[in-house]
C-alpha positions, 0 to 999 in steps of 0.5 A, a space after each residue: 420439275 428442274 426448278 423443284 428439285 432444286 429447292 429441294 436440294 437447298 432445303 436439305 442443305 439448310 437441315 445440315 447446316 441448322 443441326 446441332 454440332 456433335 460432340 467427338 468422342 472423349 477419353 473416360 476413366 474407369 475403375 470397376 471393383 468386384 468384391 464379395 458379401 463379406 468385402 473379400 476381392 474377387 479376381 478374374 471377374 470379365 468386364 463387359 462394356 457394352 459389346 467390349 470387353 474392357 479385362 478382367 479384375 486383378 488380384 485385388 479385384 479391381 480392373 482399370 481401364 480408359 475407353 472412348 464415348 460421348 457425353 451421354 452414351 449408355 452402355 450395359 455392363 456385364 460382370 458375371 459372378 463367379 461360381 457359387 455366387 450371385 449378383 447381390 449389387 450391379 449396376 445395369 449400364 455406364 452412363 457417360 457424362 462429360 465433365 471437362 466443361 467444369 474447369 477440369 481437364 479431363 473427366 473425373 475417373 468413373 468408379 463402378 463396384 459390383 458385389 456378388 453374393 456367396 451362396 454358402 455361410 462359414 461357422 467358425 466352431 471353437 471346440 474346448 473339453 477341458 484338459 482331454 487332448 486327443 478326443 475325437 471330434 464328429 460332425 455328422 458322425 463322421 471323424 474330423 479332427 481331434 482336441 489338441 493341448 488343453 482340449 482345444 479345437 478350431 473347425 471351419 464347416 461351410 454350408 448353404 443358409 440354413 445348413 444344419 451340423 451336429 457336432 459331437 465328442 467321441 467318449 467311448 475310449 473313456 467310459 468314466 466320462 459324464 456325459 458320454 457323447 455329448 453332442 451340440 446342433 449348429 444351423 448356419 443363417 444369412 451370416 457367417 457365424 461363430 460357435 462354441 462347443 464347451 460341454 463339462 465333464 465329471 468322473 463317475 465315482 466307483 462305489 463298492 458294496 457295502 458290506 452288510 451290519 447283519 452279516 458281520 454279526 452273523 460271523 461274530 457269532 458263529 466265532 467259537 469261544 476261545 477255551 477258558 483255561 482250567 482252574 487247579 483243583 483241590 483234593 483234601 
């Protein structure tokens, strides 16, 4: 039984001593951008690595941080979108890979980007009603702004994909106007988009009555005659 034991032991040191050496822990670069569908920067965005939470992205939305792995370690990452938003571009974990055995000193820098996707579209509305300033502008029948000089307006309405705006000018305060309340439907799509509203107006002529052939004739008519003037008259 001593004997046995002892054989055991010897070959339990020959296991050790046949594993292959692991590699210590190296020194990893990373810089992870956050951006929107439009390449608009999202800040304050939480970055996880693994169960290690790395910071959070900067104005610009970029976080760069170092952290300690081996070659080989896979970590999932987590970089939640913010509200109105939804991950369109995120990759499932960091795979690190040890690079320094090329010649370089140091492991290239890893570059993670992580997009999320706005759940609302912006039209950009570009109202023009030739030379009326002040004209009230609706969307949705509701008052929003009014044209400027020249009868010019910009409006901004945002909307999830698919949203559907009615935009109108208010004539009421000018009756002559033709047409009266022209109106435009906008529908937002899987894009910001650009729109414009440049309805053409005239001035509704005033006419008068004419006045009736028959009825001046009429009055000509019943015009007395003017009294001829009376001739002398002979006496013998």
């Amino acid at each position: 039984m001593k004997s046995t034991h002892s054989s055991l032991c010897l070959f339990g040191v020959a296991l050790v001593a046949c594993a292959a050496p692991t590699k210590e822990p190296a020194r990893y670069s990373l810089s992870i951008s956050a951006v929107d569908d439009r390449g608009s920067a999202l800040r304050d965005i939480p970055i996880h690595i693994g169960e290690t939470d790395i910071g959070m992205t900067d104005g610009n939305g970029v976080l760069r941080a170092e952290v300690n792995a081996s070659d080989g370690d896979r970590y999932p990452l987590v970089a939640p979108c913010p509200e109105a938003h939804e991950p369109l571009q995120m990759p499932d974990e960091v795979v690190f890979l040890d690079t320094r055995g090329l010649g370089g000193e140091k492991n290239a820098t890893l570059e993670i980007r992580v997009v999320c996707k706005r759940q609302s579209r912006i039209a950009a509305v570009l109202v023009h009603a030739a030379g009326l300033e002040g004209m009230p502008i609706l969307i949705d029948g509701i008052k929003k702004a009014t044209t400027g000089p020249g009868g010019i307006a910009h409006l901004r309405l945002e909307g999830a994909s698919s949203s559907q705006f009615e935009i109108a000018l208010d004539t009421r305060d000018k009756p002559s106007l033709v047409p009266q309340n022209p109106r435009k439907e906008v529908q937002l799509g899987d894009e910001d988009g650009l729109f414009v509203f440049e309805p053409a107006f005239s001035e509704a002529e005033s006419r008068r009555p004419a006045k009736s052939k028959r009825r001046r004739r009429r009055r000509a008519q019943e015009t007395p005659e003017a009294a001829k003037p009376r001739r002398p008259v002979k006496i013998d």
